[in-house]
N, C-alpha and C positions, 0 to 999 in steps of 0.2 A: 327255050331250048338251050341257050347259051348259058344261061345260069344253072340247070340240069347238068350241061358239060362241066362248068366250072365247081359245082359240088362234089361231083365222083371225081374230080381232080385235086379236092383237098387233100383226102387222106395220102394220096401218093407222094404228093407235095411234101406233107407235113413228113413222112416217112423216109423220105429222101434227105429233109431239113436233117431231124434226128440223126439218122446215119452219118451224115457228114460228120456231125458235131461230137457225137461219140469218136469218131477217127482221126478226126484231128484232137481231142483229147489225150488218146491213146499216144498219138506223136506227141504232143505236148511234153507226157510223162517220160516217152525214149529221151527225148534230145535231154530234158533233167537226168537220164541216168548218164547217159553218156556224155556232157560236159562236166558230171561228178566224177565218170572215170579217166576223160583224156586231159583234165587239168585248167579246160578254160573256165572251172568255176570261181577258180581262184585269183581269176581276175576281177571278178564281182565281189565275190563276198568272203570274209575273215573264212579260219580251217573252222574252227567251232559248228558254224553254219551248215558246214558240207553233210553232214548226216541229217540235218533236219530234208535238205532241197534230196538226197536220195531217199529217203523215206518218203518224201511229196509223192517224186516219182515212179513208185511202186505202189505206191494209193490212187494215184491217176490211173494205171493200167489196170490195177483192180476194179475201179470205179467204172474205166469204157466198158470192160470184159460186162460188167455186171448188166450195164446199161442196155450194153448189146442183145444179152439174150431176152432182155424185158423186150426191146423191141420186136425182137422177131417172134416170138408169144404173142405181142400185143397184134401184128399185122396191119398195122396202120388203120385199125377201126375205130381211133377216135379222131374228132378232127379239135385239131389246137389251132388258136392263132400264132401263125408261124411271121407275122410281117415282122421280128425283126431275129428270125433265125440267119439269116444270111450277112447283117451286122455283127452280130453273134461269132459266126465263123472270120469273118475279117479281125477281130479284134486278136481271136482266140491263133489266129494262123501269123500275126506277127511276129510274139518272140519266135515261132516255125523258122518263118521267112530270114529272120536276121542270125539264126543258129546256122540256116544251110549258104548261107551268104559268108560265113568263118567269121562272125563277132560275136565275141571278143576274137581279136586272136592276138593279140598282147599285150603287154602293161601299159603305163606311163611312158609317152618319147621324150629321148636326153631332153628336149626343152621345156617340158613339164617337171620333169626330177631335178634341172636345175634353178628352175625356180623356185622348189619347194626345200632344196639343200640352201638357195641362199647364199649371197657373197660371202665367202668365209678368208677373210685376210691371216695373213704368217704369221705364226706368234712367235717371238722373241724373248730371250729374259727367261730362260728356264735351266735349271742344271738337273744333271746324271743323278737322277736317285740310287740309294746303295739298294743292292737286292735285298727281297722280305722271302719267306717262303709264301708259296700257296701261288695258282694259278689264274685267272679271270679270262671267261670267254663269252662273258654276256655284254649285250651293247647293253641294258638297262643299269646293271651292277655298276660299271663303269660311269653313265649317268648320274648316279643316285650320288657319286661323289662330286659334282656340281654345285650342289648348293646345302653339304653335308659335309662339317666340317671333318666330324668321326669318322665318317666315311674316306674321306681323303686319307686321313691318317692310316686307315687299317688297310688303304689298298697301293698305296704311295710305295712306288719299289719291287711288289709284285711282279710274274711275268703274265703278259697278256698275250692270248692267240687269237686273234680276230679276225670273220672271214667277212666279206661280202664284194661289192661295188667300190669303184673307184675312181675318185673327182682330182684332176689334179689341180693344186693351187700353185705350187714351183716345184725346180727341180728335184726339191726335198721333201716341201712338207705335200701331202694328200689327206684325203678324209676317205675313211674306208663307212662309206652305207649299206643299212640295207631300211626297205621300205616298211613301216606299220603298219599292220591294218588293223584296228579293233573290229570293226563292223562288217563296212564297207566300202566300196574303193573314194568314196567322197570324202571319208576321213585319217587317208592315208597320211601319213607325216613319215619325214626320215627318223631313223635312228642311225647317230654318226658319232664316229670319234676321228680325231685329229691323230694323223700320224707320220711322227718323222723322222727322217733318217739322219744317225747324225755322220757319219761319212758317207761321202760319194752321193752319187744321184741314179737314181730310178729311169728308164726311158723301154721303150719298146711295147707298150700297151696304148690302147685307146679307152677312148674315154667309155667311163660302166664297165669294163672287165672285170671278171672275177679273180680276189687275190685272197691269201691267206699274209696277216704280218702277222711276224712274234719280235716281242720287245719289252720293256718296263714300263708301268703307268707313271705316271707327273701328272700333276694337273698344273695349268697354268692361270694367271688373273686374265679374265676377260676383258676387254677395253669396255669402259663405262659403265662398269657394270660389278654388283655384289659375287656374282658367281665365277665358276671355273669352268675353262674347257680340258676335259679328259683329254691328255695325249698319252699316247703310246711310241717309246721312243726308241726306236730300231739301228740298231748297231750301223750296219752296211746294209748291200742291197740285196744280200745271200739271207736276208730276214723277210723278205718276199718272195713268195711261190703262189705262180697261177695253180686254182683252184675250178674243180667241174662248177659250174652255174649250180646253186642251189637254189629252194622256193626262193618267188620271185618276191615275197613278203616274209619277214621277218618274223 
């Protein structure tokens, strides 16, 4: 009799299993839409990526919607092994759990971005380049003149507008960052330049605030080393102006 019971209680079982799984599906694909639109995807994963994870999540909702109507068609008249539906749903109901929990809810903290910025000591032993025409406001452009001699040469003198983050190293000199991400947040690295004021001093910010500097590229010899660090060398302090936060990667 007990196993009589327990056979007409498959099918309802197993239809119960299903439904779950389809619904939490269905959530699965919401929270990908909507951490593609309120921004915390971009705490995961490079921009390139963002259209692949909302297209996921419009194939998930297609996928439960689809699922669903099989089900209730189907009526739960066949019986499946269900022992590891309810595994299944745990697994499936994590990233759930940790989206309605608010993680991500933000980047790197200062003591991870300073470690990944790295002691960056004063550089010294540099003079006023005469001005060139033509502007620079890429961090990489600026980079590529590191360990490019030509490079140097064709941007030595230019004026440069650089926005991001802000590390103080003294009252003058600062490195303005902002964060990479090729992929994913595991391989984020800074993209920095050095920049310095050469009258008066900078004060009134905390550390990470958003600045915009304008000023002339130099580059300078790196201690111990074949290459150069790009600096950007700023009149006074009227060549700094806070800036709205932009993306939080570069």
């Amino acid at each position: 009799m007990t196993d009589h019971l327990h056979d007409a209680d498959a099918p309802r079982a197993h239809a119960a299993g299903e439904f779950l799984t389809v619904l939490t599906v269905g959530v699965l694909g919401l929270v990908a839409l909507q951490m593609s639109h309120n921004g915390q995807l971009g705490y995961l994963l490079a921009s390139p990526f963002h259209p692949l994870v909302t297209a996921s999540g419009w194939a998930l909702l297609g996928l439960a919607a689809v699922r669903a109507v099989a089900i209730r068609h189907d009526g739960g008249g066949h019986h499946h092994n269900s022992d590891w539906t309810y595994t299944r749903l745990a697994v499936l109901c994590l990233p759930v759990a940790l989206f309605l929990c608010g993680v991500p809810y933000s980047g790197f903290s200062q003591a991870r971005i300073q470690k990944l910025l790295g002691g960056d000591d004063a550089v010294t032993g540099f003079l006023s380049p005469p001005y060139t025409d033509g502007t620079v406001t890429a961090f990489n452009e600026l980079a590529a003149g590191a360990s490019d001699e030509a490079e140097r040469e064709r941007l030595r003198g230019r004026t440069a507008v650089v926005s991001g983050r802000v590390s103080r190293i003294d009252d003058r000199q600062f490195t303005v960052y902002r964060l990479k991400m090729t992929c994913c947040a595991a391989d984020v690295v800074p993209a920095k330049v050095r920049v310095v004021l050469e009258r008066g001093t900078l004060g009134g910010f905390g550390e990470g605030d958003w600045f915009e500097a304008t000023g002339r590229v130099q580059y300078v010899p790196a201690p111990n080393s074949k290459h150069f660090i790009p600096v950007v060398l700023v009149a006074d302090a009227a060549g700094f102006r806070r800036v709205a936060p932009a993306g939080e990667y570069d």
